[in-house]
TIVODO-736684 format. One record per residue: residue number from 0; x, y, z of N, C-alpha, C, O in turn; chain. Coordinates in steps of 0.02 Angstrom, whole numbers. Layout:
// TIVODO-736684
  torlum  n.east  n.north    n.up  ca.east  ca.north   ca.up  c.east  c.north    c.up  o.east  o.north    o.up  doro
     NUM       X        Y       Z        X         Y       Z       X        Y       Z       X        Y       Z     A
...
//
This chain:
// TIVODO-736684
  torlum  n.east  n.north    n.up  ca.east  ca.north   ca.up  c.east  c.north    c.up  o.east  o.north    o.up  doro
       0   -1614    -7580    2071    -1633     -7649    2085   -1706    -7660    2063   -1750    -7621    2082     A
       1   -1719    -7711    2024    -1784     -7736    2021   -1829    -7735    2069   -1804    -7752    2123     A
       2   -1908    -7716    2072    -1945     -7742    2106   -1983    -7797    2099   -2025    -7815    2141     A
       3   -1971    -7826    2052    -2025     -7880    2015   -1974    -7945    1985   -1920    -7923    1968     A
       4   -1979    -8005    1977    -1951     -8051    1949   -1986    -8097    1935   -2024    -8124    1975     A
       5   -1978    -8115    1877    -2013     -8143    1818   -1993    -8220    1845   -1938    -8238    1825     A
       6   -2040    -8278    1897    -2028     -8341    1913   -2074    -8387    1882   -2129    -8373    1859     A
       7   -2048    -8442    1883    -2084     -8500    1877   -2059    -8567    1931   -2007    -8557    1961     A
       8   -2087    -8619    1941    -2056     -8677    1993   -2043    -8730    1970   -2095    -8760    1957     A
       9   -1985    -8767    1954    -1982     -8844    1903   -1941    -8878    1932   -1910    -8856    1981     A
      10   -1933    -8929    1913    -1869     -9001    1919   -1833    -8990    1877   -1855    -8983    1820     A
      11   -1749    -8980    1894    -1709     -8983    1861   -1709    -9045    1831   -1751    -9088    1843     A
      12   -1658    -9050    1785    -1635     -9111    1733   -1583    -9118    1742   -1548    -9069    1727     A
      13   -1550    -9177    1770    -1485     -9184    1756   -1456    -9187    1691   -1488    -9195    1639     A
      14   -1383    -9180    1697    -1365     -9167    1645   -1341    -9222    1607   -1310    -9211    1555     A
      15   -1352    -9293    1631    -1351     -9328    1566   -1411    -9358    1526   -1409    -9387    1472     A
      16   -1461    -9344    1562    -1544     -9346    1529   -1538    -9279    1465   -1566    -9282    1411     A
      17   -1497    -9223    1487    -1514     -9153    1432   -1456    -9202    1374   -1466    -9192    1314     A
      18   -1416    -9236    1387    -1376     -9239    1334   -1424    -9286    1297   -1440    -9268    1240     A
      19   -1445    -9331    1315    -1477     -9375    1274   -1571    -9337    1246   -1601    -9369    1204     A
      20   -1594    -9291    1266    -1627     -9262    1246   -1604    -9221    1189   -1631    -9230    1135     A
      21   -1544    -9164    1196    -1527     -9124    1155   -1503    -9167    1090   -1519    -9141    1036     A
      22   -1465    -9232    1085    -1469     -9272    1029   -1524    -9264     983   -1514    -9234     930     A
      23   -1584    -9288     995    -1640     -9264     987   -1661    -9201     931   -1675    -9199     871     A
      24   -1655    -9154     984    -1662     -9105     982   -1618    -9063     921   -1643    -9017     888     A
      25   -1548    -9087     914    -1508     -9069     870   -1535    -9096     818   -1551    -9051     779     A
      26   -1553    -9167     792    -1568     -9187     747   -1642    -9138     726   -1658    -9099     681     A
      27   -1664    -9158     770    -1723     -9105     752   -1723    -9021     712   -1763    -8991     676     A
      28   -1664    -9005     737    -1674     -8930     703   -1632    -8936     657   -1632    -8885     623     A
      29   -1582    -8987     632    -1562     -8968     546   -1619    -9009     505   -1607    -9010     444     A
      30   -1675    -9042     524    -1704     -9056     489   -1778    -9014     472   -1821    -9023     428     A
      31   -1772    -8955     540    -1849     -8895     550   -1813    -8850     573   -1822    -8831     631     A
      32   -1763    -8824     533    -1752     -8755     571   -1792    -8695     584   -1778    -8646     618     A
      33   -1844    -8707     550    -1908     -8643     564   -1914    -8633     637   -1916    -8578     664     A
      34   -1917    -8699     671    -1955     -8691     749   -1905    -8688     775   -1848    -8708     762     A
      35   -1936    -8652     827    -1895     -8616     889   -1878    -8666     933   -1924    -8683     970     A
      36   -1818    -8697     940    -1800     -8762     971   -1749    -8726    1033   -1699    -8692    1021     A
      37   -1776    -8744    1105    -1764     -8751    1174   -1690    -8774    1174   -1679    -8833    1161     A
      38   -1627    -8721    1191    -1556     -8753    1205   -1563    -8792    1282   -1588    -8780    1337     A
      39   -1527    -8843    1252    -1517     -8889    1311   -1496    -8861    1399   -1503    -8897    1448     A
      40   -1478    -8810    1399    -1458     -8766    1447   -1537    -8760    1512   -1539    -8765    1573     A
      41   -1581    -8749    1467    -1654     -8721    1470   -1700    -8783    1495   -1747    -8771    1533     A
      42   -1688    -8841    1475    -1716     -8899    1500   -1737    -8898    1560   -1698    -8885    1606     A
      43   -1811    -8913    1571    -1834     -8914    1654   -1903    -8941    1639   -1923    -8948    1581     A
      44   -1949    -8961    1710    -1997     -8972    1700   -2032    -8938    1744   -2032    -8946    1805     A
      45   -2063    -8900    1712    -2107     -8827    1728   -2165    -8852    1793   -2212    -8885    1772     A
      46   -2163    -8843    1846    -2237     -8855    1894   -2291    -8815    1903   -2351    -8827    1902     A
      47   -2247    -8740    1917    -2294     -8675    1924   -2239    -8622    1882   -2179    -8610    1890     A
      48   -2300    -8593    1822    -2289     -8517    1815   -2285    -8455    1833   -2295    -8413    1790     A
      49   -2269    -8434    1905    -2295     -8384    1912   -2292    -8290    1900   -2331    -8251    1927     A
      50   -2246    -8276    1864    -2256     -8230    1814   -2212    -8169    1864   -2156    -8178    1888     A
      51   -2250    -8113    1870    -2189     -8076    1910   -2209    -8077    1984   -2261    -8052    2007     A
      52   -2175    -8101    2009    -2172     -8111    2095   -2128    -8038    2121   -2070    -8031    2102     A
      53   -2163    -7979    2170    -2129     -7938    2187   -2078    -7979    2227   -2087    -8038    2242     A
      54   -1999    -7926    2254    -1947     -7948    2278   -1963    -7954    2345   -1944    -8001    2380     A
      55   -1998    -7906    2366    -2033     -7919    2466   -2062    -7977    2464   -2061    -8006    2518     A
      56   -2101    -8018    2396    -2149     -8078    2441   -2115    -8130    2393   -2149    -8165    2356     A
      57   -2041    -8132    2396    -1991     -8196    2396   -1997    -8218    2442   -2041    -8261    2447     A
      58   -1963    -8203    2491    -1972     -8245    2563   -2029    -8288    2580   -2023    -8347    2597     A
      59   -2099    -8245    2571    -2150     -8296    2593   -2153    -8338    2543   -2174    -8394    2560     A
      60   -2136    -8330    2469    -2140     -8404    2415   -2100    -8441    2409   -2109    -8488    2370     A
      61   -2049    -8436    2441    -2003     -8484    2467   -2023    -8538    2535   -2015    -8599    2533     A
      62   -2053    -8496    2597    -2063     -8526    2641   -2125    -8575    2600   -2106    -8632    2586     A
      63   -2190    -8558    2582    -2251     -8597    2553   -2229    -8645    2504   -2268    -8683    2474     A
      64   -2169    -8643    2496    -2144     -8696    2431   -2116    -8757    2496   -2139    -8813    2504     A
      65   -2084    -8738    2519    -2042     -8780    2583   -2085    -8818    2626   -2076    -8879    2633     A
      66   -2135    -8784    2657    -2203     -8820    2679   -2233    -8865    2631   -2240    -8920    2657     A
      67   -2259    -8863    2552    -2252     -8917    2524   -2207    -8963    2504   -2236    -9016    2491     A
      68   -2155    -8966    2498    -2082     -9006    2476   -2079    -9050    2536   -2075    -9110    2523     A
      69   -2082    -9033    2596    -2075     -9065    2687   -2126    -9120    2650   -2107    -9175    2670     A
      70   -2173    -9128    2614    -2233     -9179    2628   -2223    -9226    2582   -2263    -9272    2572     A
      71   -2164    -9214    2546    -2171     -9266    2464   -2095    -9290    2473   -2053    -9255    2501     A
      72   -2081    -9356    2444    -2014     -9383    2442   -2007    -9388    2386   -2056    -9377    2350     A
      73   -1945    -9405    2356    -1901     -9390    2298   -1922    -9446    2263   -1928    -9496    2300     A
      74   -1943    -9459    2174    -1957     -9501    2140   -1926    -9472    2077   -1905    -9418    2057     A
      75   -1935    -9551    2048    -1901     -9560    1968   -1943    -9527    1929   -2003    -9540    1924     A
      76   -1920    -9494    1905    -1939     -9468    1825   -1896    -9505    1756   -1835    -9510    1758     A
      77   -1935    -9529    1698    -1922     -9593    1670   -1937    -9527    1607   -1989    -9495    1609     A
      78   -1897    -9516    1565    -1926     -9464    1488   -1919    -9514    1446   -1869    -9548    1433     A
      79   -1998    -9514    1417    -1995     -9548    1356   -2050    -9520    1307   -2106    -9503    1324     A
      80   -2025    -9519    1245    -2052     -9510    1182   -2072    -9432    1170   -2080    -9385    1209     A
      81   -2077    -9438    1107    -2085     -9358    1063   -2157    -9323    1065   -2201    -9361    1042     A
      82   -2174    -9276    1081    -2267     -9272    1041   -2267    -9202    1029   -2223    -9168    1003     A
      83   -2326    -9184    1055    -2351     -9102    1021   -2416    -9072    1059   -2470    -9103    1057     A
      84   -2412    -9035    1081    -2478     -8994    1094   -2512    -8967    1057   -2478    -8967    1006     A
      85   -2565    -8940    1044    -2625     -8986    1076   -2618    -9060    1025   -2651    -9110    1039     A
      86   -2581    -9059     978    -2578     -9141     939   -2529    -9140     902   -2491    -9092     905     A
      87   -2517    -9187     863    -2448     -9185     807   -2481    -9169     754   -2441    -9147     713     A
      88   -2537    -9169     733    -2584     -9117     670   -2568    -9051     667   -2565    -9022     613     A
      89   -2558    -9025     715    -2576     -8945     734   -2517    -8933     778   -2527    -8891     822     A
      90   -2468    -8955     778    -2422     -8948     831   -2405    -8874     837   -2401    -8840     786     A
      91   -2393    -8848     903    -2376     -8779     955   -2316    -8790     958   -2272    -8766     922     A
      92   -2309    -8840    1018    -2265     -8833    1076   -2226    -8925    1054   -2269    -8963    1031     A
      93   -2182    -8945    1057    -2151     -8992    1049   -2122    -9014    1101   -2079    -8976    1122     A
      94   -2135    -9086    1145    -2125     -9109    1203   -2093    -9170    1207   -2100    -9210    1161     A
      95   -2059    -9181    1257    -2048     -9261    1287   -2078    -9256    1339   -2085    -9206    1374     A
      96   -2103    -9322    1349    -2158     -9349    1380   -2121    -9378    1430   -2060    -9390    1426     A
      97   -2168    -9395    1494    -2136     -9427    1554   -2199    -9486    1563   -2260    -9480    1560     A
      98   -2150    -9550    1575    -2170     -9609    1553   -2174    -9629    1645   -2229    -9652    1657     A
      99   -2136    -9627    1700    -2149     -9648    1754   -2119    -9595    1814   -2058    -9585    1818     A
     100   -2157    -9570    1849    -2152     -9516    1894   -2227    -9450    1886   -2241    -9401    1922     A
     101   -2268    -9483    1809    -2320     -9422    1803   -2360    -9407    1848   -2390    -9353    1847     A
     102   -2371    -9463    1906    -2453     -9445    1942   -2404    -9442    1986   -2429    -9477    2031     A
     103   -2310    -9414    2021    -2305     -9399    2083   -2286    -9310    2060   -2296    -9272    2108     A
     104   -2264    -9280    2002    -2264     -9241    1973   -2324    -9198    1969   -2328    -9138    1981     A
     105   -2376    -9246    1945    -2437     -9193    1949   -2455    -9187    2012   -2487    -9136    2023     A
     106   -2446    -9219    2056    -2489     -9219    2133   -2432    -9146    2172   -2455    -9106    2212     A
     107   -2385    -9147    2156    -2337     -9109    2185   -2348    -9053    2153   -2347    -9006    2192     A
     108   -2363    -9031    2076    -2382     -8969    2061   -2445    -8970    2090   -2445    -8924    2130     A
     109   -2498    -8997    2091    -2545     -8977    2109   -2546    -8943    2191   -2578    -8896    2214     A
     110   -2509    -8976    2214    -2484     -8956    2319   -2466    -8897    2306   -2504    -8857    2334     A
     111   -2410    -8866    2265    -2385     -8818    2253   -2454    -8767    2235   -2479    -8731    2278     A
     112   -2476    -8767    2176    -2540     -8727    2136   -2582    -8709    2218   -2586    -8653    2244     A
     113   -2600    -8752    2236    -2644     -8757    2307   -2611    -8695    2363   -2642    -8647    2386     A
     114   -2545    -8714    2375    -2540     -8697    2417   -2519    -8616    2407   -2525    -8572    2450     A
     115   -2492    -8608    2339    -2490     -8531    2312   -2538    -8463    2305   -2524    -8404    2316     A
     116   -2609    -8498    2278    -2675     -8495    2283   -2675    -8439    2349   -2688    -8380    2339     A
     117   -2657    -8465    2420    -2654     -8433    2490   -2632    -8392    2482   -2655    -8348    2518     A
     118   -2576    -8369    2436    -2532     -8309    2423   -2554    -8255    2380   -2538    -8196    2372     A
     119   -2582    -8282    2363    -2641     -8238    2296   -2627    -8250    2225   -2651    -8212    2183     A
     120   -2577    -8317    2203    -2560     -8316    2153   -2622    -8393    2127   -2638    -8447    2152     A
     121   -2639    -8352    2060    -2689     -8400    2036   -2689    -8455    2008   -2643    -8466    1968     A
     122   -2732    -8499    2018    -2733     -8560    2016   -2730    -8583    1940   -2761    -8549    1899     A
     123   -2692    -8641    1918    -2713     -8667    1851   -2772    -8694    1837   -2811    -8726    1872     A
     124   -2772    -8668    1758    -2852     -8690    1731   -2860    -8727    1701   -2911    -8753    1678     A
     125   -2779    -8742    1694    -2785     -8791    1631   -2762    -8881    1660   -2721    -8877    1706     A
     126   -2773    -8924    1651    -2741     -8977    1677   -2682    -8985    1671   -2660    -8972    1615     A
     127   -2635    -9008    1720    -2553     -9016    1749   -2540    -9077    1696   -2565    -9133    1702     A
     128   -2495    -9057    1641    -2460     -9121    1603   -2381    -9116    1607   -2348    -9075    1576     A
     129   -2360    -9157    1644    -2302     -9149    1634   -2260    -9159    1577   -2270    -9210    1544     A
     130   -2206    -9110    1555    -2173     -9143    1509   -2122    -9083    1514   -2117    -9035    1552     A
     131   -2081    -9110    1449    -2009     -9034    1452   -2009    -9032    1395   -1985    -9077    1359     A
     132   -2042    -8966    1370    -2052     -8928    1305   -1964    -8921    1287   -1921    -8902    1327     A
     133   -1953    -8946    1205    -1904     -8921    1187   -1905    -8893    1109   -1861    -8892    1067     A
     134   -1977    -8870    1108    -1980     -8810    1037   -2041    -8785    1030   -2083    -8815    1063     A
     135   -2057    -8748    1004    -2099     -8693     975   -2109    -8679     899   -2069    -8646     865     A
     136   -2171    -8709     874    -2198     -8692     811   -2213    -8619     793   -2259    -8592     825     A
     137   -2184    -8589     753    -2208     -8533     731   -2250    -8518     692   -2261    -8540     636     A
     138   -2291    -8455     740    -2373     -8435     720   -2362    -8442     640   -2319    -8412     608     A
     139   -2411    -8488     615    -2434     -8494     542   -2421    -8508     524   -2429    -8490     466     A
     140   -2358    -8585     540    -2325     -8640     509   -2352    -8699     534   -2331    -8733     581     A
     141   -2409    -8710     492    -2451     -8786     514   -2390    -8847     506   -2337    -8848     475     A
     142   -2425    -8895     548    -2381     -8970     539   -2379    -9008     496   -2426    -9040     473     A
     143   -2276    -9012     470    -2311     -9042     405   -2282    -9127     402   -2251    -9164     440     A
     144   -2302    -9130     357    -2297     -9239     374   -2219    -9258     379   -2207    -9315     399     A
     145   -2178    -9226     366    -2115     -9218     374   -2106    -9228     474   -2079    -9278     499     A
     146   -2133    -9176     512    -2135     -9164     574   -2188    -9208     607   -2176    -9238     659     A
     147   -2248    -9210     574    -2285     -9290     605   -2253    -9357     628   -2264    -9390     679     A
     148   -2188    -9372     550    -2183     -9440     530   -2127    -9427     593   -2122    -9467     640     A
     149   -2089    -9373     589    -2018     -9356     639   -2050    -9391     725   -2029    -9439     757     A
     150   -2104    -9345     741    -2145     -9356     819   -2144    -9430     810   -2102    -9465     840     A
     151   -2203    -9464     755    -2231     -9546     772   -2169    -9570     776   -2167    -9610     823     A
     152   -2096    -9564     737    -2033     -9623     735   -2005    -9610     803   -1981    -9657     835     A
     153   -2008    -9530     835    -1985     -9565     900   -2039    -9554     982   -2023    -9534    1038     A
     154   -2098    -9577     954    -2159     -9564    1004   -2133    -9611    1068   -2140    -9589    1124     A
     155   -2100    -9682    1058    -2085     -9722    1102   -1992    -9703    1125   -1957    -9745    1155     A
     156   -1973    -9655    1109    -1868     -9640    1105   -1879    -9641    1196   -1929    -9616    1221     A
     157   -1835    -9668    1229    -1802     -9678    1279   -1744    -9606    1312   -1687    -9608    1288     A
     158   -1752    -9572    1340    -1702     -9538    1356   -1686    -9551    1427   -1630    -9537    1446     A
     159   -1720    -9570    1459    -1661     -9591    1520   -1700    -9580    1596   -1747    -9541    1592     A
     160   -1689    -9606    1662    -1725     -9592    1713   -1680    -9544    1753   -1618    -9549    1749     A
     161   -1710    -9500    1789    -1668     -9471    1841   -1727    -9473    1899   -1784    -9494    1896     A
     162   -1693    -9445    1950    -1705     -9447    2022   -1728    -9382    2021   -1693    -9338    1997     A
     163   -1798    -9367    2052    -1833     -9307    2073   -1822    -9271    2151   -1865    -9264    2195     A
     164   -1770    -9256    2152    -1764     -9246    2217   -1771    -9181    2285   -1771    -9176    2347     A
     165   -1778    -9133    2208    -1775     -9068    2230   -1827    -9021    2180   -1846    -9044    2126     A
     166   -1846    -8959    2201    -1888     -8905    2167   -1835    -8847    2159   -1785    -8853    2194     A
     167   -1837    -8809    2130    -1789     -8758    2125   -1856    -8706    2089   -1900    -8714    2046     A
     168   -1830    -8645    2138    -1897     -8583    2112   -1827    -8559    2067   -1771    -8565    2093     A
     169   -1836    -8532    2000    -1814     -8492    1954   -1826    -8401    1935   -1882    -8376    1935     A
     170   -1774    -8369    1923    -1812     -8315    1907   -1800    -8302    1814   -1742    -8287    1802     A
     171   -1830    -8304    1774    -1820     -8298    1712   -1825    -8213    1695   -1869    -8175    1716     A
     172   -1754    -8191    1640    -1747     -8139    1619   -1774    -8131    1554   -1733    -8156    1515     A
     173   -1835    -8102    1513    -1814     -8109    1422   -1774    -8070    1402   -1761    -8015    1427     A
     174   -1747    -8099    1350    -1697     -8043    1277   -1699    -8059    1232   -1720    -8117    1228     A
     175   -1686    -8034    1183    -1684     -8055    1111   -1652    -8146    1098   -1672    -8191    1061     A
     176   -1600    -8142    1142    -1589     -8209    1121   -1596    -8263    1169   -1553    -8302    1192     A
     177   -1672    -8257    1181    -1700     -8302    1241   -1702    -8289    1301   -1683    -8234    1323     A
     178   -1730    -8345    1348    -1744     -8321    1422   -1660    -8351    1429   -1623    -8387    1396     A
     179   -1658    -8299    1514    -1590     -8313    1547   -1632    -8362    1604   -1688    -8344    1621     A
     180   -1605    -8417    1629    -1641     -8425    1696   -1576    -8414    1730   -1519    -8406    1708     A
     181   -1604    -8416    1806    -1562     -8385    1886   -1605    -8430    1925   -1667    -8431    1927     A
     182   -1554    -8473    1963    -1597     -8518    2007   -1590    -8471    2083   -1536    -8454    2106     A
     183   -1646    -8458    2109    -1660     -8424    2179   -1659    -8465    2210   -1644    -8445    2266     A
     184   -1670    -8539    2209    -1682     -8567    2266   -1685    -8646    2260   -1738    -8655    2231     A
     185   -1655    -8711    2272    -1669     -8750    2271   -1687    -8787    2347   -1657    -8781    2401     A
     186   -1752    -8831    2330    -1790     -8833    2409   -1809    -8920    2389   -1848    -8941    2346     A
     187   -1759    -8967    2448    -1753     -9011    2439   -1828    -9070    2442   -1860    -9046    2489     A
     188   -1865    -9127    2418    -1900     -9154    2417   -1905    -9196    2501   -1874    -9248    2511     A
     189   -1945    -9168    2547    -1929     -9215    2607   -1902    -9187    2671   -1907    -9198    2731     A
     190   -1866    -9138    2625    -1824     -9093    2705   -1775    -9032    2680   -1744    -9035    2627     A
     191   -1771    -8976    2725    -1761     -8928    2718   -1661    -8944    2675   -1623    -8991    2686     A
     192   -1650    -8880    2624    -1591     -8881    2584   -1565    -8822    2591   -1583    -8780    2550     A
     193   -1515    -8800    2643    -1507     -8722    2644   -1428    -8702    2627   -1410    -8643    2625     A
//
């Protein structure tokens, strides 16, 4: 048995927001198959990373997740439009953007980051943007106006609102052909989900 499991903490996606994302997304990779494009399966919106969590101090990151979740109620998440980290010049990471639910999203990762911190797990350095990565530029394939013009035509695309209602801690496996996720735990927005 493992001692260690590789977690992170996100909002699921329902599954008719992934269909209308993976549209997207399909179009996207017969037109860039270079980049490493996110199967619809994988869709989430990431709050906390936290990397390998031993199997003894599950319990307490479960309970410290639950103590924050009790304080926040369930809101819309609205996905809209295409972009790029750190820009569509230089694009990394390839995102949809969240158009209404960002400042209850960030306030809730941030409760979370805070309250993990107590546990010994470290704080982010970087500022909380929400969004749901669905590709990966590969090292030393700059952006080319092909993939610019692709981002600006659908910077404003519509994919759909869902209901934020729950956190689910994940444990992610790697392999050659991607991460596996395993949901450990879903911990309802407002009140306990057992």
């Amino acid at each position: 048995m493992k001692s260690t499991l590789r977690c992170f903490i996100a909002l699921e996606i329902p599954t008719y927001v992934r269909a209308q994302i993976d549209k997207a997304v399909r179009k996207a990779a017969r037109l860039f198959p270079s980049i490493r494009w996110t199967r619809s399966d994988q869709f989430h919106l990431t709050l906390k990373f936290l990397g390998g969590v031993p199997v003894a101090e599950t319990p307490a990151l479960l309970t410290a997740v639950e103590e924050v979740c009790r304080r926040f109620g369930s809101f819309d998440l609205d996905f809209q439009g295409l972009g790029a980290f750190p820009n569509p010049e230089q694009p990394h990471t390839l995102w949809v953007g969240i158009n209404r639910g960002t400042e209850e999203a960030t306030t809730l990762a941030g409760a979370i980051d805070e309250k993990l911190k107590e546990l010994g797990y470290p704080k982010e350095h970087r500022r909380f943007t929400p969004h749901l990565t669905i590709g990966r530029v590969r090292r030393g394939e700059s952006g080319s106006e092909e993939l610019r013009a692709f981002l600006s035509e659908n910077a404003e695309r519509d994919f759909g609102v869902c209901e934020a209602d729950a956190v689910t801690i994940y444990s992610s496996e790697l392999s050659r052909r991607g991460p596996k996720y395993e949901p450990l735990a879903e911990i309802s927005l407002g009140r306990y989900n057992f």
